[in-house]
C-alpha positions as CSV (number, residue, x, y, z in Angstrom):
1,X,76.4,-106.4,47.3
2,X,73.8,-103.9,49.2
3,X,70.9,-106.3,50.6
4,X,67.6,-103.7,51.0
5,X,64.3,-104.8,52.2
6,X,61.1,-104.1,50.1
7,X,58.2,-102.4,51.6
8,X,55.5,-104.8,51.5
9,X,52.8,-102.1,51.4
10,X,54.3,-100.3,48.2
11,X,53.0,-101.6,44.2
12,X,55.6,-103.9,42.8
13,X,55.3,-103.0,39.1
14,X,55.7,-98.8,40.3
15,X,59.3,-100.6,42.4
16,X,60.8,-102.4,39.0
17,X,59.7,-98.9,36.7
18,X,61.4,-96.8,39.4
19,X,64.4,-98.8,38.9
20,X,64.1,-99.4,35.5
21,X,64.1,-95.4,35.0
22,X,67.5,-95.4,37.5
23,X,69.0,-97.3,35.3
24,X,68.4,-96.2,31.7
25,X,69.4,-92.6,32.9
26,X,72.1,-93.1,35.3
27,X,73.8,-96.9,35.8
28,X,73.7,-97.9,32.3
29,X,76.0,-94.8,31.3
30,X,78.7,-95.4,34.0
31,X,80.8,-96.9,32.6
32,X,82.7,-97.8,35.9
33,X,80.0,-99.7,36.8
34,X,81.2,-103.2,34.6
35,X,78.3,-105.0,35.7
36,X,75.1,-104.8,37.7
37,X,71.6,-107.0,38.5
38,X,68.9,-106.3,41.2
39,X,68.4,-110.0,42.3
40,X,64.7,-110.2,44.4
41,X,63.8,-113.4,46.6
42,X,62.7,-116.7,45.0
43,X,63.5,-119.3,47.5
44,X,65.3,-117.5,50.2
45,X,64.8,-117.0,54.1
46,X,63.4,-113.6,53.7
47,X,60.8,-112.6,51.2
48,X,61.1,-108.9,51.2
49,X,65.0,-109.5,50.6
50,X,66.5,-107.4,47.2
51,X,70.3,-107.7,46.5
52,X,71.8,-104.9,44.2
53,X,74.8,-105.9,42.6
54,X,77.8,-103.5,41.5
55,X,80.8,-104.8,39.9
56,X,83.7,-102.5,39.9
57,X,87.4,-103.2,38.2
58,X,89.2,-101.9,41.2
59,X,88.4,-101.0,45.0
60,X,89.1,-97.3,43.7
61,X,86.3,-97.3,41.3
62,X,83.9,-97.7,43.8
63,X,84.4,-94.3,44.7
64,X,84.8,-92.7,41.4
65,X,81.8,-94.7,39.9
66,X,80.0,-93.1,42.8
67,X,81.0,-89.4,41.8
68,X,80.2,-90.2,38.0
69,X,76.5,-91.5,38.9
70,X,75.8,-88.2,40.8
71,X,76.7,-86.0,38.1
72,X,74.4,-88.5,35.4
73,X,71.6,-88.0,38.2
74,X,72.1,-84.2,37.9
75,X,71.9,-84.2,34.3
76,X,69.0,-87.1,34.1
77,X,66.9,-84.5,36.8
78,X,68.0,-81.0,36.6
79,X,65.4,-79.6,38.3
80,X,66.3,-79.9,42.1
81,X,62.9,-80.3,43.2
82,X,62.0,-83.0,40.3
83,X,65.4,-84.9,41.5
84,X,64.6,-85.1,45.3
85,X,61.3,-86.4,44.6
86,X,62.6,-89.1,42.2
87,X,64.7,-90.6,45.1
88,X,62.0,-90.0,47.6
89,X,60.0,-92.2,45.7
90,X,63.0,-94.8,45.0
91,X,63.4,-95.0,48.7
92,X,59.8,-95.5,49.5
93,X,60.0,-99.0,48.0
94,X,62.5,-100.2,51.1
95,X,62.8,-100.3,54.4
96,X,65.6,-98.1,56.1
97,X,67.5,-101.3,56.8
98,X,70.3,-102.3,54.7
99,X,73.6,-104.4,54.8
100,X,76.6,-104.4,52.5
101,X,79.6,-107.1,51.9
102,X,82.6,-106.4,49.1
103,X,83.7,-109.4,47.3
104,X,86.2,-110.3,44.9
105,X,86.4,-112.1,42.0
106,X,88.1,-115.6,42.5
107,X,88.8,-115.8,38.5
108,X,91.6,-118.2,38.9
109,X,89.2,-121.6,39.3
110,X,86.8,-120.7,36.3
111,X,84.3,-118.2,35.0
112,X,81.6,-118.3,32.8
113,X,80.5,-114.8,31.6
114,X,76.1,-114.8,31.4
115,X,75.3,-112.9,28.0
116,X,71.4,-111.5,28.6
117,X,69.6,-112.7,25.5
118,X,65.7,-112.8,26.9
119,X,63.1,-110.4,28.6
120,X,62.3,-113.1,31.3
121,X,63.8,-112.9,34.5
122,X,66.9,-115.8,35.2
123,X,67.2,-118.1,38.1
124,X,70.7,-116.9,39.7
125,X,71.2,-119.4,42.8
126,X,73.8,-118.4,44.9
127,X,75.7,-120.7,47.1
128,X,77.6,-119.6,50.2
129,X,79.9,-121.8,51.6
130,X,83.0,-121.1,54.3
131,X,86.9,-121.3,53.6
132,X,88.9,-123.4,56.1
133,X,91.1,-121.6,58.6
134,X,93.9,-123.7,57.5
135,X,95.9,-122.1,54.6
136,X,97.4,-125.3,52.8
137,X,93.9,-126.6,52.9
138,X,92.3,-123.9,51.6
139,X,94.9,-123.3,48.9
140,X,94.7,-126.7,47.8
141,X,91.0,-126.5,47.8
142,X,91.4,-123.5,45.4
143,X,93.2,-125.4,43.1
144,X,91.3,-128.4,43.3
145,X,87.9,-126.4,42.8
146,X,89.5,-125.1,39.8
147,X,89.9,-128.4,38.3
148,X,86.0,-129.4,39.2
149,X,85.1,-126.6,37.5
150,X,87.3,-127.5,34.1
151,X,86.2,-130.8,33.9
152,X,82.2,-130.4,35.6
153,X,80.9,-126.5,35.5
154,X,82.2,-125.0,32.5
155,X,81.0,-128.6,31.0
156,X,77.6,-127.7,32.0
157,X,75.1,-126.5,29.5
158,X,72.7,-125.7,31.6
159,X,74.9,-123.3,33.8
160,X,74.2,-119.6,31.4
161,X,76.3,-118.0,33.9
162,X,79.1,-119.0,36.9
163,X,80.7,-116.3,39.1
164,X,82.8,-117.4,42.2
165,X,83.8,-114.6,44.6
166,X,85.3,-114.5,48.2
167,X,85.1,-112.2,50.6
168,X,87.1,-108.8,50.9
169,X,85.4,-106.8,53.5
170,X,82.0,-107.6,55.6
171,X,81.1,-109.7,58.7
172,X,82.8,-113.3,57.7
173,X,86.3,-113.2,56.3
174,X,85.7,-117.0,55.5
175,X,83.2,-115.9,52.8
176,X,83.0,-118.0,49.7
177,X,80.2,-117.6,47.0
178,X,79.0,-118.9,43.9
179,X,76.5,-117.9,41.1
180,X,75.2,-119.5,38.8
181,X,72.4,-118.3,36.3
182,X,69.6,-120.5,35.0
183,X,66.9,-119.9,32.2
184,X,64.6,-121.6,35.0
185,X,63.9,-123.3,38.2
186,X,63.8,-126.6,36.5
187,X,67.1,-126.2,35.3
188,X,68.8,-126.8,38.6
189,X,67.6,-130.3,38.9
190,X,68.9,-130.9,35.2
191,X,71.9,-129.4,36.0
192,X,72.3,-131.8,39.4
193,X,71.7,-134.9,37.0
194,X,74.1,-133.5,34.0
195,X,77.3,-133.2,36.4
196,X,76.6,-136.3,37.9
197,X,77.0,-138.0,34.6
198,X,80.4,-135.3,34.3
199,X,81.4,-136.4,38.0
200,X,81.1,-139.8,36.8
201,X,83.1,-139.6,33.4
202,X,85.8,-137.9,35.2
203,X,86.3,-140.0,38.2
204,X,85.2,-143.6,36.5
205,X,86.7,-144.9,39.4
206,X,85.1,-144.9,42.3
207,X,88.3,-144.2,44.6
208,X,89.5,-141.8,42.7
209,X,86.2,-140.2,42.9
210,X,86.1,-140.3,46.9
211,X,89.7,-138.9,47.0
212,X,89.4,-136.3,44.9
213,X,86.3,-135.0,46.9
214,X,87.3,-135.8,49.8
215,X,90.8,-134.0,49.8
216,X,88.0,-130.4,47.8
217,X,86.1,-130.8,51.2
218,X,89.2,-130.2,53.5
219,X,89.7,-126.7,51.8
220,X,86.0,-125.1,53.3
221,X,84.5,-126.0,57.0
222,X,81.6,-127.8,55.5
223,X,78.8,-125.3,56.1
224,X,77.2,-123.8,53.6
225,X,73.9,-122.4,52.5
226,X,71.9,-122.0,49.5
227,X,69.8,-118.9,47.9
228,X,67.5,-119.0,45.0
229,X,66.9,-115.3,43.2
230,X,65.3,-113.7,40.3
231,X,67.2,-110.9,38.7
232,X,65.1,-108.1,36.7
233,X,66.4,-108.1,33.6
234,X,65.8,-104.9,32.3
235,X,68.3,-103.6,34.6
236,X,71.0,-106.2,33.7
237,X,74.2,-105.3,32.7
């Protein structure tokens, strides 16, 4: 995940056909590249914030998907001059400020794979919480998320898309993420009242309920935060 910063004084529709010509001639034909979304602020701390997401099989693709996209940008502009130009222009759009964080997949507590079927950009709401320090705790809270997620997120219709991921190198080892994609804003709150009624056929008991959740919160630090995106579809993959 590369966060970049948009320059506030460039056109957005000239930003999303810059990147939209990126990736018709050079993303969407690497096929080490296994997924990919430019998410851009909705309800975030910073409005100029834009997250470009690569998903690689393996750490060594990273590198190898990198070598394939320069040769497809060589072919896509062969004219030297025409190429530097292109990328001139695709840098104009940011600021020279960037981060980057690797994460991987936690596939072990539940996936649910988003399918694009619609022209209209998705909600994707990621939420960043903190593993605890303590190993037992966290590997029970693993397990123990898992089992939310059988019986609550992959019960949820409104959920299109659920992706957890941990942290593998960046700035806070106890990294933990989750995103889930939405058709639309309103959909959250539906989504909030739909596993309530989940929570509540699961745990009908309301002991049962507070032990369950109360052993899951022991495996994170309690902390967490909570980002609201639109991705560009056109560029989804």
């Amino acid at each position: 995940m590369t966060t970049l910063h948009r320059n506030l004084n460039t056109d957005p529709k000239d930003w999303k056909a810059t990147e939209q010509e990126y990736f018709d001639k050079v993303t969407s034909k690497n096929d080490l590249i296994i997924g990919f979304e430019i998410l851009s602020h909705y309800y975030t701390g910073n409005n100029t914030e834009v997250i470009i997401v690569c998903i690689y099989k393996t750490w060594e693709d990273i590198e190898k998907a990198h070598s394939i996209s320069e040769d497809l940008e060589k072919k896509a502009w062969p004219d030297e001059k025409t190429r530097t130009a292109f990328f001139d222009k695709q840098k104009s759009y940011y600021t020279p400020f960037h981060s980057d964080e690797i994460y991987s997949s936690v596939e072990s507590i539940g996936r649910i794979d988003f399918k694009p079927t619609s022209k209209e950009p998705m909600i994707v709401y990621i939420r960043k919480s903190q593993f605890s320090f303590d190993d037992k705790a966290k590997d029970k809270g693993k397990a123990l998320m898992k089992e939310f997620n059988d019986k609550i997120t992959l019960k949820d219709p409104n959920i299109k898309g659920y992706y957890p991921f941990r942290h593998t190198w960046g700035s806070d080892s106890r990294d933990f993420m989750e995103a889930y994609y939405f058709d639309s804003f309103a959909d959250i709150e539906k989504s909030n009242k739909k596993q309530d009624e989940l929570e509540k056929a699961a745990w009908p008991k309301e002991a049962d309920s507070k032990a369950f959740f109360d052993e899951l919160k022991l495996g994170f630090t309690g902390v967490h935060g909570d980002y609201i995106y639109h991705n560009l579809p056109g560029v989804s993959k």
